[in-house]
Every structure is written in structure tokens, then in C-alpha cells.
C-alpha positions in Angstrom: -30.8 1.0 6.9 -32.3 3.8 4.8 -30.1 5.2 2.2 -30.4 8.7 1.3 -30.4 9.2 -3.2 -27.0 10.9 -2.9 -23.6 8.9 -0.7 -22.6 6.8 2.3 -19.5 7.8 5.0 -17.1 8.7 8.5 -15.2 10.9 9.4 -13.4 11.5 13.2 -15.2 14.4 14.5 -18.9 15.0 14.5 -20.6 18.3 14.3 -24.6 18.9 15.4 -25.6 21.4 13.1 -28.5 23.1 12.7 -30.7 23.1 9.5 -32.0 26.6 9.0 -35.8 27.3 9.5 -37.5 30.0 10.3 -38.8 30.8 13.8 -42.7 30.4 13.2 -41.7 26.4 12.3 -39.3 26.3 15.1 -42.2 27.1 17.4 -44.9 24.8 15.8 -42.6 21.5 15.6 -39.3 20.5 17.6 -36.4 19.9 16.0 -34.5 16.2 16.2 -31.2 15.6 15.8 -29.9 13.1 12.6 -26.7 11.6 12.1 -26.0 11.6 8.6 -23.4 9.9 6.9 -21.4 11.2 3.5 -19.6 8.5 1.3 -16.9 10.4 -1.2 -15.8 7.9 -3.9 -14.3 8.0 -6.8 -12.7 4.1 -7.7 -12.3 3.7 -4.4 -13.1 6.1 -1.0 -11.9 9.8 -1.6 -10.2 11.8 1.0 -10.7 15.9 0.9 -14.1 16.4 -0.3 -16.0 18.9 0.9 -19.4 19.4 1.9 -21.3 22.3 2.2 -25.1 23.2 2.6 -26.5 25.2 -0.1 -26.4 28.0 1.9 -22.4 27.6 2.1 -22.5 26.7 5.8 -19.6 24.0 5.9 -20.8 20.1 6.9 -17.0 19.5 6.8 -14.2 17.4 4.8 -14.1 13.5 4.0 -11.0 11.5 5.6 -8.9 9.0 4.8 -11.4 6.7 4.4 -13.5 8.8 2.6 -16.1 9.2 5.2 -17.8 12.6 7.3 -20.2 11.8 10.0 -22.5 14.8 10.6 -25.5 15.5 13.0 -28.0 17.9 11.1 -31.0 19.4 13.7 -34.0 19.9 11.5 -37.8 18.8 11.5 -38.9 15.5 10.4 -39.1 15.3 7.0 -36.9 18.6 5.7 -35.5 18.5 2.5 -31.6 20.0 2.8 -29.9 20.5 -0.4 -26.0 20.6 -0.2 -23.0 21.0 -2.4 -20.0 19.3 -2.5 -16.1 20.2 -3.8 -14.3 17.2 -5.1 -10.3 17.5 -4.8 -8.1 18.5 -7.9 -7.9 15.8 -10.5 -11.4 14.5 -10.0 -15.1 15.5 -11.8 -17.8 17.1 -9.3 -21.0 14.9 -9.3 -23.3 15.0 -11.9 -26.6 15.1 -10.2 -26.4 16.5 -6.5 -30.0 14.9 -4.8 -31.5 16.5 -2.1 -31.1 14.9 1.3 -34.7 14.0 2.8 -34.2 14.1 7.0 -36.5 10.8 8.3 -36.2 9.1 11.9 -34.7 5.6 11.6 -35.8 3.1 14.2 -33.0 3.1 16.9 -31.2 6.0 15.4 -29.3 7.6 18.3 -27.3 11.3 17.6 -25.4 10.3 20.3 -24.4 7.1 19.8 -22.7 5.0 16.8 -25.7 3.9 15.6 -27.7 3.6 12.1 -27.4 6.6 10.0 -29.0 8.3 6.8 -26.3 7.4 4.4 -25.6 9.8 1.4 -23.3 8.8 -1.5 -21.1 11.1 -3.2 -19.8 10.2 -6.8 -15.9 12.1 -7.9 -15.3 10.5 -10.8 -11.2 11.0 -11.9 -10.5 13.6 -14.3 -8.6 11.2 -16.5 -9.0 7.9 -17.3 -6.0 5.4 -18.3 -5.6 3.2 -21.2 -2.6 0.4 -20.6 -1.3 -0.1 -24.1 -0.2 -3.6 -24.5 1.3 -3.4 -28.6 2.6 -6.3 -30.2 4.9 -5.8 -33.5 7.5 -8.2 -34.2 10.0 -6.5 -34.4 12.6 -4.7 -31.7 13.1 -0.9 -30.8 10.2 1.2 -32.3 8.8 3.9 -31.4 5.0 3.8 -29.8 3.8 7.5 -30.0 0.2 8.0 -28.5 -0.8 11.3 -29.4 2.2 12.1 -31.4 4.4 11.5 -28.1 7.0 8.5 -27.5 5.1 6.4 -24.8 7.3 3.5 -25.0 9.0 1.1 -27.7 9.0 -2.1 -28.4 11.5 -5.1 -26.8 13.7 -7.4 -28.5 10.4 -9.4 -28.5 8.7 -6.8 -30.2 6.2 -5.8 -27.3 5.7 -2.5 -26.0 3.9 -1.9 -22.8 2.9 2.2 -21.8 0.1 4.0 -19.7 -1.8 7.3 -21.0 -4.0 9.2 -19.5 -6.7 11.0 -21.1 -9.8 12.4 -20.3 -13.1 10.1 -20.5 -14.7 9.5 -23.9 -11.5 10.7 -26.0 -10.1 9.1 -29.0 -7.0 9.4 -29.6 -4.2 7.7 -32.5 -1.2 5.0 -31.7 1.3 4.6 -34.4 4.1 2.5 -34.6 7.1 4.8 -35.4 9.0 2.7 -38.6 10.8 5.9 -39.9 14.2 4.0 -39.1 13.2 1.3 -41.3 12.1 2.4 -44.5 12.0 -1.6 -45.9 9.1 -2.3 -43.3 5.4 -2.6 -44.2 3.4 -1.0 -43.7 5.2 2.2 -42.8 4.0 3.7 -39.5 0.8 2.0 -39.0 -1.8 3.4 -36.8 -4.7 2.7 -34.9 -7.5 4.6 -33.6 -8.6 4.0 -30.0 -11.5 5.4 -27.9 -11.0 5.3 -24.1 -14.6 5.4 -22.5 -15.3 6.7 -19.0 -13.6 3.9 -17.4 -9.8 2.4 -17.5 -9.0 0.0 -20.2 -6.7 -2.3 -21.4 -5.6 -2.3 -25.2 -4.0 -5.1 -27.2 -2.4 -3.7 -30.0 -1.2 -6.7 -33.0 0.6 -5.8 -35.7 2.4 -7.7 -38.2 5.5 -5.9 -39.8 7.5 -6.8 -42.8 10.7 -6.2 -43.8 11.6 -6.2 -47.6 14.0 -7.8 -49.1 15.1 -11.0 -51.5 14.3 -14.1 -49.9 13.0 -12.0 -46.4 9.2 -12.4 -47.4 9.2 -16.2 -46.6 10.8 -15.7 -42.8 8.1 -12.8 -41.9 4.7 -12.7 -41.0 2.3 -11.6 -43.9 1.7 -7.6 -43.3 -1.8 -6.7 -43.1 -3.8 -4.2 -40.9 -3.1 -4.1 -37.0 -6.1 -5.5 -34.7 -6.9 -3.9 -31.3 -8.6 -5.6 -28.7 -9.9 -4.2 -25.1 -10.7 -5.0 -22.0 -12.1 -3.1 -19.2 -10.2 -3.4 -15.6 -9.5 -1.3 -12.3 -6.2 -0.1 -12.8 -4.3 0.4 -9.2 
């Protein structure tokens, strides 16, 4: 199957539509019919998108599966350049290719058959970083951002989701303020969340001074941060 440099998809109906020429090349070459397909993702298929020629005629909308199944009538070998809207909360595409029309052996309009497959790229708006923060000690604060996200357990883990846009950096502090004898005192750490969701480990040692406490706590020191890259559902 040829692949188009843009998205795969299906979607219920399917529309013959016809790929604007003008009449002196309608005349000197027939026009053939050919099924194209559009494939919205984002992590996974994408319902609503829309897509358009450049013109602003309307291909149609993406389904549940993330697929539209088209028909375009053009000659062999015209270039159609199209536009697509992505639903709220995602990114439009950052390169939009031109769709090259080519006959694929066995291709039939009419039929469920092989198709010129086109893939469309949403990415989310946001990305999310699962905070996992370990601190030793039970019910403080966890601000991301300055805000409360969560705080930690008798255990002394704290578990919270944020979402931020791609590529931002943002601070988590542990929130000590109702224990001045801890050390250190609201420590933080910087975090960068790329274009993809992550998973942070956040260990932190705390202290609490005091005669004769020093020998029952961990040594404080400076928190370590670990990541790791997953598909959050």
C-alpha cells in the first residue's frame, strides 16, 4: 500500500469530490476517482478533526475511530493541498504535506479496497507529569507551581498529576512551614516536562531537630528526581 507523507483513516460515509481544474485540463485528460484515507491521531485515534481543501471546500470530520474515507476526482498525478482543524485541547500539525493523487494497482472507488493513506498528527495541548514524591515524613504539602497538588501519607509518599504544556519547567516544593524543626525547610526541585508524559520520582530526606532525634532520621541532604517516560491513560 502507498502511503501518502501526511495520515492514514475511516470514517462511515464516503463523499466523491471533485478536485478543482480548470476546463482546458479537463478536456485534455479524464479524471479518476481516488479513495483516500485520513488518519487523525494524537496518542491514540482522534475523533472531530476536520479536513478541508485549501480552497475551504470541506473533505469532512474524523469518527470515533479517528478515520474519514474520501473519494477525490482529479487527474493522475495532481498535487491537492488541504488543511485540517484539530479539536480543542489539541496542537494543529506542524507540517501539513501535500497529498500527491497516484493509481494503486487494484484500487477500486467503489469498493473497500487499497487506499492512498494520509496521516494526520494533533498532538495534546498539555502534557502530564505523574509526580511520585517520597519524604519521610506524613501530611505535607506538595505544591507544583505554588498550588497544593497533593501531600504526603503516613508513609510519607505523595502521588499527584499536572498538566502543563510541552517543554515547560516548572518547581515542586515540599511545603514544611508546619514544621519549622525539619531540614531542610521547603525543599524544591526543578522539573522539565518534554513533549511527551512523564513520570517523576521525587526522594527526599527530611530531618527533624531535636536532642537525641538526629540518630533515628535519615541524614538530610538534597532531594533526587528521577524520570521516566510512559503513555499515561
Amino acid at each position: 500500500m502507498r502511503r501518502a507523507a501526511l495520515a492514514s483513516g475511516s470514517s462511515a460515509a464516503r463523499l466523491a469530490i471533485a478536485v478543482g481544474v480548470s476546463a482546458a485540463a479537463c478536456r485534455s485528460a479524464p479524471r479518476t476517482e481516488f479513495p483516500v484515507t485520513f488518519t487523525a491521531v494524537a496518542d491514540e485515534p482522534l475523533a472531530g478533526v476536520e479536513v478541508r481543501l485549501q480552497s475551504g471546500k470541506p473533505l469532512g470530520t474524523t469518527g470515533a475511530d479517528g478515520v474519514l474515507r474520501v473519494v477525490l476526482a482529479a487527474r493522475e498525478g495532481t498535487k491537492v493541498p488541504f488543511r485540517v482543524q484539530c479539536p480543542e485541547g489539541y496542537r494543529p500539525p506542524r507540517e501539513m504535506p501535500v497529498l500527491t493523487l497516484r493509481q494503486l494497482t487494484g484500487a477500486d472507488p467503489r469498493a473497500s479496497g487499497p487506499s492512498l493513506d494520509v496521516s494526520i498528527q494533533c498532538p495534546p495541548a498539555e502534557r502530564v507529569a505523574a509526580l511520585v514524591v517520597r519524604a519521610n515524613q506524613p501530611d505535607l504539602p506538595v505544591l507544583a507551581e505554588g498550588r497544593e497538588v497533593a501531600r504526603t501519607d503516613r508513609d510519607g509518599i505523595a502521588h499527584a498529576l499536572v498538566s502543563l504544556p510541552p517543554n515547560s519547567t516548572f518547581r515542586v516544593v515540599i511545603d514544611t512551614s508546619s514544621n519549622a524543626r525539619l531540614r531542610p525547610q521547603n525543599p524544591a526541585t526543578t522539573l522539565t516536562l518534554p513533549d511527551a508524559d512523564e513520570i517523576f520520582t521525587i526522594d527526599q530526606a527530611l530531618v527533624e531537630e531535636g536532642p537525641g532525634r538526629e540518630a533515628l532520621q535519615p541524614r538530610a541532604g538534597p532531594g533526587r528526581a528521577r524520570r521516566r517516560r510512559t503513555r499515561m491513560e
